[in-house]
C-alpha positions in Angstrom: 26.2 -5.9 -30.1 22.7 -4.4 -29.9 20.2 -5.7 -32.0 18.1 -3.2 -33.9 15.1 -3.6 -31.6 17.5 -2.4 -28.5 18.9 0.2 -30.9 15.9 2.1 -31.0 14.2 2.3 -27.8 14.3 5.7 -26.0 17.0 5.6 -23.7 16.3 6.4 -20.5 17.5 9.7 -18.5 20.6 9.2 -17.4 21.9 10.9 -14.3 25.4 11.6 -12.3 25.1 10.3 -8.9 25.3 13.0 -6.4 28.4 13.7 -3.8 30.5 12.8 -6.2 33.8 15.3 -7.0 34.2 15.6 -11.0 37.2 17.2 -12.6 38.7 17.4 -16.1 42.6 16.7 -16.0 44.3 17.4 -19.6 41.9 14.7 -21.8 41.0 12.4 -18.3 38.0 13.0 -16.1 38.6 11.9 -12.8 35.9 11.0 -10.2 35.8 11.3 -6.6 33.8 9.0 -4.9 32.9 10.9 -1.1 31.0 8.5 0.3 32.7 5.7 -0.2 36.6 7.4 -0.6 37.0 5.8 -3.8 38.9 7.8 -6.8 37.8 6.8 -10.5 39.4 7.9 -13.7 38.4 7.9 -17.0 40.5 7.5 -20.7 40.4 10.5 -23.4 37.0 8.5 -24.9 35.2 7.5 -21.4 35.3 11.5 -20.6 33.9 12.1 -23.6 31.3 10.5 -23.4 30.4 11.1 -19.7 30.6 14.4 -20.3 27.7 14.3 -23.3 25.9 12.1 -20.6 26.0 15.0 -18.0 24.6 17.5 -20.7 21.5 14.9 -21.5 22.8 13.7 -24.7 21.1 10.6 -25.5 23.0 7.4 -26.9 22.3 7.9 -30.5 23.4 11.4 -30.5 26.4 10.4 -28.6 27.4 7.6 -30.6 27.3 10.0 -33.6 29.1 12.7 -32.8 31.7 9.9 -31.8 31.7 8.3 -35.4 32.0 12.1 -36.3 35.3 12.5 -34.7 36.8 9.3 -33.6 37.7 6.7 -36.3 35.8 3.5 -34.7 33.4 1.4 -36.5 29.6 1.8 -35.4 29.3 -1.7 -33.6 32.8 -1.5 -31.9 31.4 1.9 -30.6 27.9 1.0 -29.0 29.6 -2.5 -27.4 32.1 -0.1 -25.6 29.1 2.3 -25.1 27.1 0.1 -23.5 30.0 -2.0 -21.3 30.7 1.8 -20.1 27.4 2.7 -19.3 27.7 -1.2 -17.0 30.8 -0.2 -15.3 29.6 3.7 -14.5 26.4 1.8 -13.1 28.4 -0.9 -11.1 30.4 1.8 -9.6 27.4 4.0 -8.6 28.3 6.8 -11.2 25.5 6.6 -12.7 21.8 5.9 -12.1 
């Protein structure tokens, strides 16, 4: 869980790694890795929120918009956040 001090710095610009091959497939995203020939796929709530990343939503406003129309509790929501963010970092999806 974040603390409230973590909660409220500025996030930092997050961008989608270049070369890689994004499509939409019913309520998955799948990802394409070209340089290293690697194929990703993300659940129904992943995509959702890697596509508000690509548009330059920030966390709070995505986190929102998920407690909007998901039913998740608030600190459920910015641990999965946040463990996503990890694993789209790990994999080079993100920088």
């Amino acid at each position: 869980m974040l603390s409230k001090k973590q909660s409220s710095k500025k996030q930092k610009n997050i961008k989608i790694q270049k070369g890689l091959i994004v499509e939409k497939i019913d309520d998955q995203t799948v990802i394409f890795d070209t340089e290293e020939s690697v194929l990703y796929t993300l659940n129904e709530t992943a995509s959702v929120i890697f596509d508000k990343l690509k548009k330059n939503w920030d966390k709070e406003r995505i986190i929102n918009y998920m407690l909007k129309n998901y039913e998740v509790k608030r600190e459920r929501l910015e641990k999965d956040f946040e463990q996503l963010l990890k694993s789209l970092k790990r994999k080079k999806i993100i920088v």
